[in-house]
KEVO-299361 format. One line per field, with one value per residue (C-alpha): x, y, z; chain; residue number from 1. Coordinates in steps of 0.2 Angstrom, whole numbers, plus 5000, padded with zeros to 4 digits. Last residue first. Layout:
BEGIN
X = (X	...) .
Y = (Y	...) .
Z = (Z	...) .
chaine = (A	...) .
num = (NUM	...) .
REM end
This chain:
BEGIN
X = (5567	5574	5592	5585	5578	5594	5605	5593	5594	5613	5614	5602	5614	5630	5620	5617	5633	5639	5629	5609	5606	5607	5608	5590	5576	5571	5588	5586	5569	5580	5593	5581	5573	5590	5596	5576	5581	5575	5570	5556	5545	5546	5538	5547	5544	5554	5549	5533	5535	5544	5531	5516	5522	5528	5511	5502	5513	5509	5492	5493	5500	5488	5475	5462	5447	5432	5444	5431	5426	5431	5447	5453	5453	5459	5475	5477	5477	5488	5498	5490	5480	5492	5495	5506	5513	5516	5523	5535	5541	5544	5554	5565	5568	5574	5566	5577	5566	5563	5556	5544	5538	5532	5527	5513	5502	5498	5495	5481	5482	5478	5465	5453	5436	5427	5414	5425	5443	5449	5467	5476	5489	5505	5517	5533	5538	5552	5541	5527	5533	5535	5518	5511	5520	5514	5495	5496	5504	5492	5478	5486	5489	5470	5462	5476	5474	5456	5458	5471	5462	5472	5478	5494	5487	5479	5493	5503	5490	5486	5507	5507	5491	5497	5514	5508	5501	5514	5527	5540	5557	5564	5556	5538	5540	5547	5533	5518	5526	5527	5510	5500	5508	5520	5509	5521	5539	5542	5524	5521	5539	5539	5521	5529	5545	5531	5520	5535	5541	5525	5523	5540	5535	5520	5529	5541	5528	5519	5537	5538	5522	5523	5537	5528	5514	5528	5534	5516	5513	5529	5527	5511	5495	5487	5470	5461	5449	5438	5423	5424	5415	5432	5445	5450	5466	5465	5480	5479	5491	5508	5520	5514	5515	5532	5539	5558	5559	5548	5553	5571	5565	5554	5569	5582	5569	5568	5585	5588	5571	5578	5564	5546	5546	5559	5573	5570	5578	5560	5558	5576	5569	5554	5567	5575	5560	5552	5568	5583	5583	5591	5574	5572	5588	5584	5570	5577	5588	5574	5565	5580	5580	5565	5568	5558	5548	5539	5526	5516	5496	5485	5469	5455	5441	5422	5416	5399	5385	5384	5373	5385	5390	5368	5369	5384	5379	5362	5368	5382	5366	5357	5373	5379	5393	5403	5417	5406	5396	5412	5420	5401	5398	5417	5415	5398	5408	5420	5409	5399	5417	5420	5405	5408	5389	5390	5376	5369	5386	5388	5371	5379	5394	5381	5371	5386	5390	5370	5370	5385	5377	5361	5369	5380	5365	5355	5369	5371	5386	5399	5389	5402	5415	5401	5395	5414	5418	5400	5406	5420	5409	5400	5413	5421	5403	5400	5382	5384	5365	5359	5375	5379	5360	5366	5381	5375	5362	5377	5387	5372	5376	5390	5404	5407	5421	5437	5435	5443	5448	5437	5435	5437	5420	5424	5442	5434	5418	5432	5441	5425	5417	5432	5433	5414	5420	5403	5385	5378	5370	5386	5398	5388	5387	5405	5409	5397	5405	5422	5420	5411	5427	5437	5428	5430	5451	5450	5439	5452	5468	5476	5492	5492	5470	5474	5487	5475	5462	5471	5478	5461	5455	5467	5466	5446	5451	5465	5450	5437	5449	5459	5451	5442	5430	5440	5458	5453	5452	5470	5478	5469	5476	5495	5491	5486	5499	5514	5508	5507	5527	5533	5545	5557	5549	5551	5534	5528	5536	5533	5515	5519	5525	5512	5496	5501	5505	5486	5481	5488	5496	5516	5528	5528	5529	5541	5553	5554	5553	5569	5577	5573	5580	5596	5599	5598	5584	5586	5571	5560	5565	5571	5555	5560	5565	5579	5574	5562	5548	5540	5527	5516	5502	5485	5471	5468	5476	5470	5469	5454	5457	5474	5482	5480	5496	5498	5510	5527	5529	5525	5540	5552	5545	5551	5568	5569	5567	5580	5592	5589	5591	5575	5575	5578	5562	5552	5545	5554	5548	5529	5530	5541	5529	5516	5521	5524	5506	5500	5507	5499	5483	5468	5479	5469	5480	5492	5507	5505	5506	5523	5530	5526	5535	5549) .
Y = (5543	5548	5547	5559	5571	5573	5575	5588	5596	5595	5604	5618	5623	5622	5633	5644	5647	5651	5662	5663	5673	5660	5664	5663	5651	5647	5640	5630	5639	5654	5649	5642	5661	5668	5657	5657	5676	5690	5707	5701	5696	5712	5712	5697	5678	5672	5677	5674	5656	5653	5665	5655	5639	5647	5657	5642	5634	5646	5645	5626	5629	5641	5630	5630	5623	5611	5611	5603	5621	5613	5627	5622	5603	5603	5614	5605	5588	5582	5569	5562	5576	5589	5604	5598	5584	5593	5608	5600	5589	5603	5611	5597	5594	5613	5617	5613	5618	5599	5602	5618	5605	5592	5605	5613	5595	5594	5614	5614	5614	5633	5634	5633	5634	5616	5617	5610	5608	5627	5628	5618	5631	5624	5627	5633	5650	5651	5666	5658	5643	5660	5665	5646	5642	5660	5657	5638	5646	5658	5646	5643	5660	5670	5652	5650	5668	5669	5652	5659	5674	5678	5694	5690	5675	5691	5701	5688	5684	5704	5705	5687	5695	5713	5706	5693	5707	5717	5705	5704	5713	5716	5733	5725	5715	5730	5741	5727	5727	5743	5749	5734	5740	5729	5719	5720	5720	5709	5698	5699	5690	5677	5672	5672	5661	5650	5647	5640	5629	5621	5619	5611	5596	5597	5594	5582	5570	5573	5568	5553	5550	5554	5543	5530	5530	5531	5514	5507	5514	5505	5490	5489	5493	5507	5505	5524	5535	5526	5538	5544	5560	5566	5552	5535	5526	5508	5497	5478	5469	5461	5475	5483	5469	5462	5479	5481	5484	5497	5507	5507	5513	5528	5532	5534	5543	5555	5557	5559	5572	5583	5589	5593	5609	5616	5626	5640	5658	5668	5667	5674	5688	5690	5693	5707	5714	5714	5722	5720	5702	5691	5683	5679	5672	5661	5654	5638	5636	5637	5625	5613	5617	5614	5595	5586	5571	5559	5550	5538	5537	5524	5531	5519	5526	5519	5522	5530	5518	5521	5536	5541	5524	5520	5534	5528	5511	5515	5528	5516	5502	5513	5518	5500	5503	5487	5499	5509	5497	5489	5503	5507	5489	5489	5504	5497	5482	5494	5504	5489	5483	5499	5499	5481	5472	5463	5455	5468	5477	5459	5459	5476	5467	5454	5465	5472	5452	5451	5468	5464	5446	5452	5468	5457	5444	5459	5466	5451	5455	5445	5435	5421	5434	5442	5424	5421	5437	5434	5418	5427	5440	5426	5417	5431	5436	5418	5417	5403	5397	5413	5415	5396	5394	5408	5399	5382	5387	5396	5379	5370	5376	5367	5377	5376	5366	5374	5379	5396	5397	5397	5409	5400	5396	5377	5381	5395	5383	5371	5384	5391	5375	5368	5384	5382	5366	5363	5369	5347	5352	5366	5352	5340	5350	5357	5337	5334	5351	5343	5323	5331	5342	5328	5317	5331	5334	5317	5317	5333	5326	5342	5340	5352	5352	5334	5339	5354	5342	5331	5345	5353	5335	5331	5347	5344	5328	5337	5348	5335	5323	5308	5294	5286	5296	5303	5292	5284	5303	5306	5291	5295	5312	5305	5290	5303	5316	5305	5298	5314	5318	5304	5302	5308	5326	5335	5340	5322	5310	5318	5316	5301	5295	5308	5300	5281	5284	5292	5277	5262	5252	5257	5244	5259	5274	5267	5263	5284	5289	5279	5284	5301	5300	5290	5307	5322	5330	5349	5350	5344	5360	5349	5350	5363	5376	5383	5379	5379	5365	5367	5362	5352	5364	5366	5375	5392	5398	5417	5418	5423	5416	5413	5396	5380	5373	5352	5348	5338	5328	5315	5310	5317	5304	5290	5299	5299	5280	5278	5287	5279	5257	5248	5238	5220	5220	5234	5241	5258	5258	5258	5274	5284	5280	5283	5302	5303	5296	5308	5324	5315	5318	5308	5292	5275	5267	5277	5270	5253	5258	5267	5252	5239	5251	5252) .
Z = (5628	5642	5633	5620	5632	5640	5623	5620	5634	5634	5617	5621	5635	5625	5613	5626	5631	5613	5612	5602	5587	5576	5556	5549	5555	5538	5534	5519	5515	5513	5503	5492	5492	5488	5474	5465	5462	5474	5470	5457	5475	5483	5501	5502	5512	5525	5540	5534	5535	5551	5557	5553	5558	5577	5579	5577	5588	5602	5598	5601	5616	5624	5623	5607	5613	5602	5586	5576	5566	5549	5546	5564	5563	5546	5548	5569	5559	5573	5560	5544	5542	5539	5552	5567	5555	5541	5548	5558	5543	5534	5547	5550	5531	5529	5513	5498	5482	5482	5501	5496	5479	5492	5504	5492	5490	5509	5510	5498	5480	5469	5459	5441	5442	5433	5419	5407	5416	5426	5428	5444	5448	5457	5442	5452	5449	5465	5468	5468	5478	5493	5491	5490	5506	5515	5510	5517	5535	5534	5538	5555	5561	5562	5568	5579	5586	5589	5598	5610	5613	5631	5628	5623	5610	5603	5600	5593	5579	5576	5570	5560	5551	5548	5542	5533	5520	5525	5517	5529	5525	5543	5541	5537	5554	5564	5560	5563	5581	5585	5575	5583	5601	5612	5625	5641	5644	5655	5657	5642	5635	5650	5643	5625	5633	5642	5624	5616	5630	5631	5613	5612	5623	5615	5597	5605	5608	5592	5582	5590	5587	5568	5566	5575	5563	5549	5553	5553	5537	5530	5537	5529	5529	5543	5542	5538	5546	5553	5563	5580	5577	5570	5563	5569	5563	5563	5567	5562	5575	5569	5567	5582	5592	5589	5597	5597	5576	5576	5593	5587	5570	5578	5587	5573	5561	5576	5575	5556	5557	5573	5584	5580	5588	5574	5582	5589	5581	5581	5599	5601	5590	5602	5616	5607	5601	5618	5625	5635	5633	5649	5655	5637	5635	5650	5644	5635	5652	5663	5655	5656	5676	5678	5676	5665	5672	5660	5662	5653	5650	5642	5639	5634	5620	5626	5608	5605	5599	5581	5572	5560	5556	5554	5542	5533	5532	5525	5512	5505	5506	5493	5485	5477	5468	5472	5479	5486	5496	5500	5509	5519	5524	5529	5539	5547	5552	5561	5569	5576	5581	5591	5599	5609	5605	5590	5581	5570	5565	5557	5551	5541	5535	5528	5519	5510	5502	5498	5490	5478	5473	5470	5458	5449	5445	5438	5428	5418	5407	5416	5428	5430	5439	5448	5454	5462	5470	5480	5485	5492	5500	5507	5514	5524	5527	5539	5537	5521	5514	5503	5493	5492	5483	5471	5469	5466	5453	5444	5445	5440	5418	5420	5413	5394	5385	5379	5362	5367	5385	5398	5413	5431	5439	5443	5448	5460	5464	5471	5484	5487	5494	5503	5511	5517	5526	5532	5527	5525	5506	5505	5507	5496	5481	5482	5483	5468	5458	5460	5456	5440	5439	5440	5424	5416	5416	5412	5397	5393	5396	5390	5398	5410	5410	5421	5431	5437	5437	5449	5461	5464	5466	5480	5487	5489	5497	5511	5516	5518	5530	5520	5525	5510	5497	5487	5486	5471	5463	5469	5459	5443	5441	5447	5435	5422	5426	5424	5408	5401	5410	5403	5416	5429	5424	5441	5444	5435	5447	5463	5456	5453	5469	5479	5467	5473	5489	5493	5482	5489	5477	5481	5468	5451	5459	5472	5458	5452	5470	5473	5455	5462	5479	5470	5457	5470	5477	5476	5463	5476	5489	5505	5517	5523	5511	5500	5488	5473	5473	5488	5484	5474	5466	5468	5455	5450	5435	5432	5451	5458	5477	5481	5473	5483	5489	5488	5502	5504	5520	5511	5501	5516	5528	5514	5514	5532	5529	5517	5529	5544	5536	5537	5554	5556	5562	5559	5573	5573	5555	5559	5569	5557	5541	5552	5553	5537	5533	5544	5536	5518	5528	5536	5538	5539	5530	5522	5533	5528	5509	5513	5522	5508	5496	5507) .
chaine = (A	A	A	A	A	A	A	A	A	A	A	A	A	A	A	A	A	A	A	A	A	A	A	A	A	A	A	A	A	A	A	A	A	A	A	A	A	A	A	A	A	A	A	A	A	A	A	A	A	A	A	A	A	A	A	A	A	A	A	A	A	A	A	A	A	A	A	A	A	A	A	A	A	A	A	A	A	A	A	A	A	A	A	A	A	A	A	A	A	A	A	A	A	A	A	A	A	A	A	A	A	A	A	A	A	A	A	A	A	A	A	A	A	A	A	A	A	A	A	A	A	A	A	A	A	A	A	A	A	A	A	A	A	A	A	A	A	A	A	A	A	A	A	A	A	A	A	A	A	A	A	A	A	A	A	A	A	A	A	A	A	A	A	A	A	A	A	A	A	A	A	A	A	A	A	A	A	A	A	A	A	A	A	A	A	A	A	A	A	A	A	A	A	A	A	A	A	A	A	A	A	A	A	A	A	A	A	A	A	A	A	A	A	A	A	A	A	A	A	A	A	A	A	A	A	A	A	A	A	A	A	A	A	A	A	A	A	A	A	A	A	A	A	A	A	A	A	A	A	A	A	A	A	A	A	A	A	A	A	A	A	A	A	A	A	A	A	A	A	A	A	A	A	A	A	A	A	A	A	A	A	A	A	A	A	A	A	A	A	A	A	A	A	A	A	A	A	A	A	A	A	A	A	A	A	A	A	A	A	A	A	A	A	A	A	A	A	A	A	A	A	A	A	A	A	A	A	A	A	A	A	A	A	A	A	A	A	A	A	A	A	A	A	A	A	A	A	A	A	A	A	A	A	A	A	A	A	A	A	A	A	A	A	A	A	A	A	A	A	A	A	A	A	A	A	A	A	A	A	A	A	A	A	A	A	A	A	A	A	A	A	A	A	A	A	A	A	A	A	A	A	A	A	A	A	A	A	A	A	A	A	A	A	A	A	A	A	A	A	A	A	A	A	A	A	A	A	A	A	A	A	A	A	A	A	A	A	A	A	A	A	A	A	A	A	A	A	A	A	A	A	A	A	A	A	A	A	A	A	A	A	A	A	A	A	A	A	A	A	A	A	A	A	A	A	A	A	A	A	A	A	A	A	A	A	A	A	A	A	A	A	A	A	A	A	A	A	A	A	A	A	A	A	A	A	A	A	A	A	A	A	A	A	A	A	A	A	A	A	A	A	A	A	A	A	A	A	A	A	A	A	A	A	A	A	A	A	A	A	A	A	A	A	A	A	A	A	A	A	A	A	A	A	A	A	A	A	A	A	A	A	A	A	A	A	A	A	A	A	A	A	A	A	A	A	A	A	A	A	A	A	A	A	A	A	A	A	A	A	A	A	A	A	A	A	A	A	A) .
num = (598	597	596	595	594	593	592	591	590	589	588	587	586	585	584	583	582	581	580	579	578	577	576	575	574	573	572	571	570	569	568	567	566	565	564	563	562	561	560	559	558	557	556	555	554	553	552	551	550	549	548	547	546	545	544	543	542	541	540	539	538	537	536	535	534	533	532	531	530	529	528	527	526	525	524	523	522	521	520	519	518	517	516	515	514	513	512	511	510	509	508	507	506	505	504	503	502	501	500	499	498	497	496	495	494	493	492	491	490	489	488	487	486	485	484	483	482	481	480	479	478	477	476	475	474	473	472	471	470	469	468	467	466	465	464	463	462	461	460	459	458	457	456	455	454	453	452	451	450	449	448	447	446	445	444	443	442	441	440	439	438	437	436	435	434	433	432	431	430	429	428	427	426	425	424	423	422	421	420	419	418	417	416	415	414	413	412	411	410	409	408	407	406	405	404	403	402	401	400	399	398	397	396	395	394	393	392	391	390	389	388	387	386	385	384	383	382	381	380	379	378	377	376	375	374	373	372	371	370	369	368	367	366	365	364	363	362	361	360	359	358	357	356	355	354	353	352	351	350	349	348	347	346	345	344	343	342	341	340	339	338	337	336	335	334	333	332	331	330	329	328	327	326	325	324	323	322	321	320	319	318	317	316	315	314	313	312	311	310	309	308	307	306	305	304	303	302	301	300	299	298	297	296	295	294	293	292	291	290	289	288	287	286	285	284	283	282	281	280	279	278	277	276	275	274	273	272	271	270	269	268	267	266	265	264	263	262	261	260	259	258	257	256	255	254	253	252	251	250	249	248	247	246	245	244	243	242	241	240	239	238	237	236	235	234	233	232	231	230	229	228	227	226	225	224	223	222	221	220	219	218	217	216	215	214	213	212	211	210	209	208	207	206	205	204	203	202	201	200	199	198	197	196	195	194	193	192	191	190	189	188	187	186	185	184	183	182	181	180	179	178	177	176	175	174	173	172	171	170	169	168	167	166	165	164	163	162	161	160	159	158	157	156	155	154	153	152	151	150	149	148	147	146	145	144	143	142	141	140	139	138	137	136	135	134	133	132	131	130	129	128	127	126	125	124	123	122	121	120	119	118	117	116	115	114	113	112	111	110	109	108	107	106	105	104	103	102	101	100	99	98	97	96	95	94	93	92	91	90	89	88	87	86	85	84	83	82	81	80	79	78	77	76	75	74	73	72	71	70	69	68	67	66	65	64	63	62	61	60	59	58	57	56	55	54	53	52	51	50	49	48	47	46	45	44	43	42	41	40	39	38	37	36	35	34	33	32	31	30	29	28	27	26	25	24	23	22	21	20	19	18	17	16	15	14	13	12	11	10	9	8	7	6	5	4	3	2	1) .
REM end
């Protein structure tokens, strides 16, 4: 066996390889070796040394795996014969590819003395540098050895490796290949000391500097970049080199490519990292030159879906039925939430989730105003509530249409009631006047027409009514005044957290938030910053519909009502039904309809 391992390592340019051969040259062994011993001579070398992430406080390699389960069999799962065979192999192989794996095999599992272990193991990969074993797998090799090597405190050792290190770096930057192999040795090279320990070769620093200017590809650079900041601890100068070289090269990047929405993603990056590394001059550059990108050629996919009429004609038949405005306006009032059912939608954006492979693999970006990144969408989680939030958009303009036909159905009935009419009976149903007044001139000027006059009047009410109601509940939402600072109220993102611990109707405060909030339609942000271009009829209608549901609900009286009634409130916001029993059965159907579509 040990004869058969040695043969196999000839020529191999990995320790993969070698198990490979190792099967090739058995099946011509004649009389053959017996199945088992050879599958465990595959099983020695199908091990792999692991190189640990980039700036770790220990970098070096390890042999893995070492825990199990896994494939190969974990090491420590290896019972008492395998060891006693790798064990006697370590001392009868000669070649040195099989002589570091057997005792290196031998050291990680302690079969030994483990010092003596990791000098042969150490010495063993250091004789293989040079031979057939590709660049990669040789810069393993010595990442493994000097690990082995400062384990046990073998310092000449431990030296003599990172010479062989720093002269391989050398050469692979000399020849600009294998730019990993590069990093990966600079990074144990570069690693901070301990006390006593000997100081890093003074060339190192030369090296990087020359690495910074040689490598094109920015994934290397800004890892090179990493590296030389971490070395110049205290030397400004050098930190400031090595960050603007690293933001440079996302901008070359935006140089090179052609598709607009690449440039505007390099120039993101530039900008993020410029930042990051606080370097403003190339912040200002990136940003300006992202301003003034190339504009995105966005593709519309489209899906259809057909909604019979008869469902619309359902929701509006209690208006058709009403025998006045008020009547009508209070079934209005009554809707459920536009953004449907929060269990149910949570339901569907799972099943959507876990079917598609793609979203869970591909990197998402989210783009803002002006076609600008907005944010990259991490992990599962963000990707999960992505599809939350477009299950919920999808049933919000489904909801917005219906909304905005029951108040055309209420115009063209019973007309436009009168400010005094309509303002009256809000106030005498306990509405503050304040919201009153506004709620009232909002629904008058989405009947005549002025959509856009009436969503900007609606829509930053819906923030006022949330902190009125919070008020009441006496929640500490004021930020007071720091130093030179004015102190303030939070915006509508911050007050729904407290309005859903204060039991708010989970459905509703998810409706609000994703019509509104940024991370949904943005419709709050959109409207206040003057980037809402048109405001359809829709909208306004769901404007209107936040801005009531509000309200509704708040007093004209605030010490009338104890933290009991306004919790009551925000559980129900919509207040008792008003609808029959008929048309509950009605509603019921359609939803179970469009849920099946879906």
């Amino acid at each position: 066996m040990a004869q058969l391992a040695d043969a196999a390592c000839e020529g191999a340019e990995g320790f993969l390889e070698v198990g490979l051969n190792v099967q090739k040259l058995a099946a011509k062994l004649t009389p053959p070796l017996d199945s088992v011993a050879v599958r465990e001579l595959v099983t020695t070398f199908a091990y792999v040394l692991s190189v640990m992430p980039l700036g770790s406080a220990q970098p070096g390699a390890a042999l893995v795996p070492l825990d199990g389960p896994a494939i190969p069999r974990a090491l420590k799962d290896s019972d008492d014969e395998v060891r006693s065979l790798w064990l006697e192999l370590g001392g009868a192989v000669t070649h040195p590819v099989a002589r570091a794996r057997c005792a290196d095999i031998v050291f990680t599992l302690r079969l030994a003395n483990a010092r003596d272990a990791a000098e042969k193991a150490a010495n063993a990969y250091l004789d293989l540098v040079g031979g057939a074993f590709r660049m990669t797998e040789q810069s393993h090799a010595l990442l493994r050895a000097w690990t082995l090597a400062r384990s046990v405190n073998l310092v000449p050792l431990a030296q003599q490796v990172a010479s062989v290190m720093f002269d391989t770096a050398r050469d692979a930057l000399a020849r600009q290949d294998n730019p990993h192999v590069f990093v990966e040795l600079l990074d144990a090279l570069t690693v901070p000391r301990k006390k006593n320990a000997q100081p890093v070769d003074p060339r190192v620093d030369d090296l990087l500097d020359r690495a910074l200017l040689t490598y094109t590809d920015t994934r290397i650079v800004a890892q090179v970049a990493k590296l030389v900041r971490r070395r110049a601890v205290g030397d400004e100068s050098r930190i400031r080199k090595a960050s603007e070289v690293e933001v440079t090269a996302y901008l070359n990047d935006a140089d090179r490519a052609t598709n607009a929405m690449i440039v505007r993603n390099h120039l993101s990056e530039a900008a993020t990292r410029a930042r990051q590394l606080n370097v403003p001059e190339l912040e200002r550059v990136a940003v300006a030159r992202l301003q003034s990108a190339p504009p995105v050629e966005w593709k519309i996919i489209e899906s259809e879906i057909k909604i019979p009429n008869v469902l619309f004609r359902s929701y509006l038949r209690p208006f058709e039925r009403a025998d006045t405005w008020l009547a009508a306006l209070g079934y209005w009032f009554h809707a459920d939430s536009p953004s449907g059912t929060l269990a149910v939608n949570e339901r569907t954006a799972r099943e959507v989730f876990n079917q598609s492979v793609f979203s869970r693999l591909a990197t998402t970006v989210m783009f803002g105003d002006n076609d600008l990144p907005k944010r990259v969408l991490g992990d599962d989680d963000d990707v999960f509530q992505r599809e939350l939030i477009r299950v919920e958009t999808m049933n919000i303009h489904l909801h917005g249409l219906v909304l905005a036909d029951a108040l055309d159905l209420i115009r063209t009935r019973f007309g436009v009631p009168s400010f005094e009419d309509l303002y009256g009976s809000l106030v005498e149903s306990g509405v503050h006047p304040d919201f009153a007044k506004a709620l009232a001139k909002a629904f008058i000027l989405y009947w005549v027409g002025e959509f856009e006059a009436s969503a900007h009047l609606a829509v930053p009410k819906v923030e006022a009514a949330a902190r009125a109601l919070l008020l009441e509940l006496n929640e500490p939402l004021c930020r007071t005044a720091v130093g030179d600072g004015s102190g303030k109220f939070p915006g509508l993102g911050v007050l729904l957290d407290p309005l859903t611990e204060n039991d708010f109707d989970p459905d509703w405060s998810r409706f609000l938030a994703t019509f509104l909030l940024e991370e949904g339609m943005n419709v709050r942000n959109l409207i206040a910053h003057g980037f809402m271009k048109e405001v359809g009829r829709e909208t306004a209608a769901l404007g209107l519909r936040a801005f009531a549901l509000l309200a509704l609900i708040t007093s004209a009286d605030a010490v009338d009502r104890d933290e009991a009634v306004v919790r009551a409130a925000l559980a129900n916001p919509h207040g008792a039904s008003s609808r029959s029993w008929r048309q509950r059965a009605v509603n019921a159907v359609r939803a179970a309809w469009i849920e099946l579509r879906r």
